[in-house]
N, C-alpha and C positions, 0 to 999 in steps of 0.2 A: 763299234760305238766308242766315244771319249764321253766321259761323263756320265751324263742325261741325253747328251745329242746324237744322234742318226750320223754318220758322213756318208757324203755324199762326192765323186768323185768326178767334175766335168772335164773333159779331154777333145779339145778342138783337133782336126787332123785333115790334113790333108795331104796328099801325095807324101804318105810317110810310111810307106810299106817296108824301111829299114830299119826304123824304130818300135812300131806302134805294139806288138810283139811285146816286146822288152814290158816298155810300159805297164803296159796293163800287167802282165806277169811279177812286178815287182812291186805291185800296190801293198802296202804295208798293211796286215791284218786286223786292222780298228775299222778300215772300210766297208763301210754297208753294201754301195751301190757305187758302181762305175757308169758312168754315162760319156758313150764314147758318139762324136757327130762329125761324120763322114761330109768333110764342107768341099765336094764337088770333085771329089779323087778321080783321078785318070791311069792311074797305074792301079797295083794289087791291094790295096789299102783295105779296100769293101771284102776279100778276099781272105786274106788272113783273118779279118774279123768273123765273119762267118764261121771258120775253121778252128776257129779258137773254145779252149775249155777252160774255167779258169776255176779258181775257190772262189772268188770276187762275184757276188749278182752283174752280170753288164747289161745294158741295155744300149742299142746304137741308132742312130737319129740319122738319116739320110737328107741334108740340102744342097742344095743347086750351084755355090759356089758364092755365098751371099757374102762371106766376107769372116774375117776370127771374130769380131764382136757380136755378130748374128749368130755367131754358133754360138758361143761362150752363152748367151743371153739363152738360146734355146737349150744349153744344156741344164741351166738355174729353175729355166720355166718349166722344165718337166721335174724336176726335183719337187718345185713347188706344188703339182699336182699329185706328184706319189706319194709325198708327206703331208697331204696337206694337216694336219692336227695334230703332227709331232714337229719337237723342237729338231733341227738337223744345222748343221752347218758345211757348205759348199766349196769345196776346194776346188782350185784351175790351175789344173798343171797339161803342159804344152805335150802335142801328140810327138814331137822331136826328140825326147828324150835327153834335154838340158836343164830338166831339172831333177834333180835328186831324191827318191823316195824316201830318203831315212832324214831329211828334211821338216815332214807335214810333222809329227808332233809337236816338234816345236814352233812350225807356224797355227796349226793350231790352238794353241795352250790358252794363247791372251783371249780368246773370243770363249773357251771351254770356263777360262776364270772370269768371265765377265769383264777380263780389263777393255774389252775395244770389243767391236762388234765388226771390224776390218782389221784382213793383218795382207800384210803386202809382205814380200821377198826382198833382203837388199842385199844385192851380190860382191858391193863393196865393202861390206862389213864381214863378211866371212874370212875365218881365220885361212884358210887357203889361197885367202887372193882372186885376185879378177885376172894373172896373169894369162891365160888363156882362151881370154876374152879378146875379139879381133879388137886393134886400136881403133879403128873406126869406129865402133860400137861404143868404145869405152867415153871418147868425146861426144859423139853423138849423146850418150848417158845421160854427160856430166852436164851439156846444154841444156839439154827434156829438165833437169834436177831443175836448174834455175827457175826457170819460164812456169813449169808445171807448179814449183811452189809459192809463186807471184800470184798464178793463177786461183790455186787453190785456199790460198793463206795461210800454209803452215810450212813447215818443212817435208820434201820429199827427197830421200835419198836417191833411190831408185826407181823413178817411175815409170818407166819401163818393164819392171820385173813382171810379169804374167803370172807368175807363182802365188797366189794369194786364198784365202779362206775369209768366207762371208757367213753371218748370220742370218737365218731364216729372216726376222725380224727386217732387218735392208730387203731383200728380194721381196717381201708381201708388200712393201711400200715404195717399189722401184716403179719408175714411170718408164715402161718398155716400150711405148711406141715413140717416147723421145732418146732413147736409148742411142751410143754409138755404134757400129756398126761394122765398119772398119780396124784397120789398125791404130795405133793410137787410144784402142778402149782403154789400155790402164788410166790414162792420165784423167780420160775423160772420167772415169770411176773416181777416181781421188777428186776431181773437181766438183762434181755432185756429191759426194758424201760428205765433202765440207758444206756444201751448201745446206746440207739437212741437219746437218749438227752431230752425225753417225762419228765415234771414236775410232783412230786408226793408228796403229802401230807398224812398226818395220822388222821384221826379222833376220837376222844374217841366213841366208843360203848358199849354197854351195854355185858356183857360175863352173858349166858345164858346156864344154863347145868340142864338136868331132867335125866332121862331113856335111853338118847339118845347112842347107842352103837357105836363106831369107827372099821373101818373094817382097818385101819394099822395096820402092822406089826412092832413094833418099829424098829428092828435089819436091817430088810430089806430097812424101811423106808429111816432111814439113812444114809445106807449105798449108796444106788441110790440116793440120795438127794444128799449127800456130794461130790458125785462125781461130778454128772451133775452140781453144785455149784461150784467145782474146774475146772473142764474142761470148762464152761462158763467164769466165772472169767479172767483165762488165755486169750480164746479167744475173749471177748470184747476186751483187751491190746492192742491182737497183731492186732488187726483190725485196732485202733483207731489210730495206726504206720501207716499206709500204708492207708490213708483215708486224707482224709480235714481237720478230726478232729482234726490229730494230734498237740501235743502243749507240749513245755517246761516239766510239769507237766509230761503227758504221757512217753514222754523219759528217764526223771528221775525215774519214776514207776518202769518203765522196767529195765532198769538196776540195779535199789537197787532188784528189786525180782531175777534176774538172778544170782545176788552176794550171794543172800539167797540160791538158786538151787547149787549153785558150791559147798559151805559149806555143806550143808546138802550130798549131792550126793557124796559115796564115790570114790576114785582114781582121784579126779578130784579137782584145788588148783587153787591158782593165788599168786603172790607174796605179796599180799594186807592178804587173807587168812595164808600164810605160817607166815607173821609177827603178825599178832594179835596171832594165834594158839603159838609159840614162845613167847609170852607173857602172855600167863597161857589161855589165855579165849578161853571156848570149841566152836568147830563146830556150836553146836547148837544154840546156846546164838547169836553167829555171825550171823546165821538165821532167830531167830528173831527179832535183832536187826533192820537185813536187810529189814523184811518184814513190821515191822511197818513203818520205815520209806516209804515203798515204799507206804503203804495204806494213808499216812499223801498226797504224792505226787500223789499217785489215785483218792482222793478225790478233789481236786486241781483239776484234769483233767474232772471228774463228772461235775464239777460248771461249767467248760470252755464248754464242750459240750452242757450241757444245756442253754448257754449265747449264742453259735454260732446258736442253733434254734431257739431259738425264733429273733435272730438279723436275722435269714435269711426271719423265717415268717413276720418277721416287714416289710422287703422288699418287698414280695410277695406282700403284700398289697399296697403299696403306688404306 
């Protein structure tokens, strides 16, 4: 236990019969429960596990191959069952063994002090460097960083990091059957928990790379990622119109990005459009002018939603 809370320890795995061993072996002794989910293994993976003794409770979930966010997701939802009337908090760390055990307390701490009820891994800020990080990845990263905090409305350094700890509190009010599924869940997680107004911090961790193989497809990745990232994005907005949320910020959002939509989208003007365009400056330019400022006024509305939850939990309590 840290604190008052239970941990709880989810570990996605797949064909990781050189790692998985290790892992569990080296869970740092505050953990309650290991919850290990065998996402469709063809080698020894199920094997070792079986064979295995540990100090650690484990417990192992067996699926078909459904995907890391299906697993990650099934390993939160049995947490949520085993604790159901205690406070716990949920750590995901990768059945690969790139992330580093002596790590979790310190990503745990912000969620054990109340500061954020999300703490994500950010492998660019650790004092040892990301140099052993493939360059691919590191680009790959540093693009997800942009997009994802456009998407989201705040800053995300590493949104990619898998390493993360969640509060009970987010999981009993996660909507699992809109849930991602896929690769790409961190991002999508940092996109819904802005949307609810849930606190999220970044913590330095360690970036850890051997032998370990990636089953992305970069071309594919992307391309499902960037969408589900734009089709989110949009929809937190228009949600946050037509909610409690709504605020100054939000309205102004909206409109500077619809002013982006009009430019950009051909046969379609406004008299605002037809004069800048008459004055030498392209379509385009007009669009992202538009969008940055609408992201300066998203974020703006990010801070306000995260200010009206915790001002409503302040209530709840007194």
């Amino acid at each position: 236990m840290k604190g008052e809370y239970c941990i709880g320890v989810v570990i996605p795995a797949k064909n990781e019969e050189h790692f998985i061993r290790n892992v569990v072996e080296t869970l740092p002794h505050f953990v309650d429960l290991a919850v290990i989910i065998n996402d469709g293994s063809t080698d020894n993976t199920q094997a070792i596990l079986d064979s295995m003794e540990t100090s650690v409770e484990m417990h192992c979930i067996t699926l078909g191959g459904e995907g890391v966010g299906a697993a990650i997701d099934a390993g939160h939802q049995y947490l949520l069952s085993h604790w159901p009337n205690l406070p716990f908090i949920s750590v995901v760390m990768a059945g690969d063994g790139q992330m580093n055990p002596n790590d979790m307390e310190a990503l745990l701490q912000p969620v054990v002090e109340n500061r954020a009820e999300y703490s994500q891994g950010n492998r660019f800020s650790h004092h040892l460097g990301i140099e052993n990080m493939p360059k691919i990845r590191r680009i790959a990263s540093r693009i997800l960083s942009f997009f994802t905090g456009l998407a989201s409305g705040q800053v995300t350094p590493d949104p990619q990091c898998g390493y993360t700890a969640t509060h009970h509190e987010v999981l009993n009010e996660w909507k699992w059957a809109d849930s991602w599924k896929g690769y790409g869940y961190p991002n999508f997680w940092l996109i819904r928990l802005s949307a609810l107004g849930f606190r999220i911090v970044h913590i330095p961790v360690e970036s850890i790379y051997g032998e370990q193989k990636t089953g992305i497809r970069r071309l594919s990745f992307f391309a499902k990622v960037g969408l589900m990232m734009a089709y989110r994005h949009h929809q937190r907005n228009i949600s946050w119109l037509f909610s409690s949320r709504v605020t100054p910020h939000t309205i102004f959002a909206t409109i500077a990005y619809v002013i982006g939509w009009i430019a950009l989208l051909p046969g379609i003007s406004t008299d605002l459009e037809r004069e800048l365009v008459g004055r030498g400056i392209a379509p385009v330019f007009i669009t992202i002018i538009a969008w940055l400022i609408a992201h300066v006024f998203d974020r703006g509305a990010t801070r306000t939603v995260r200010e009206l939850r915790l001002s409503a939990k302040a209530r709840q309590k007194a």
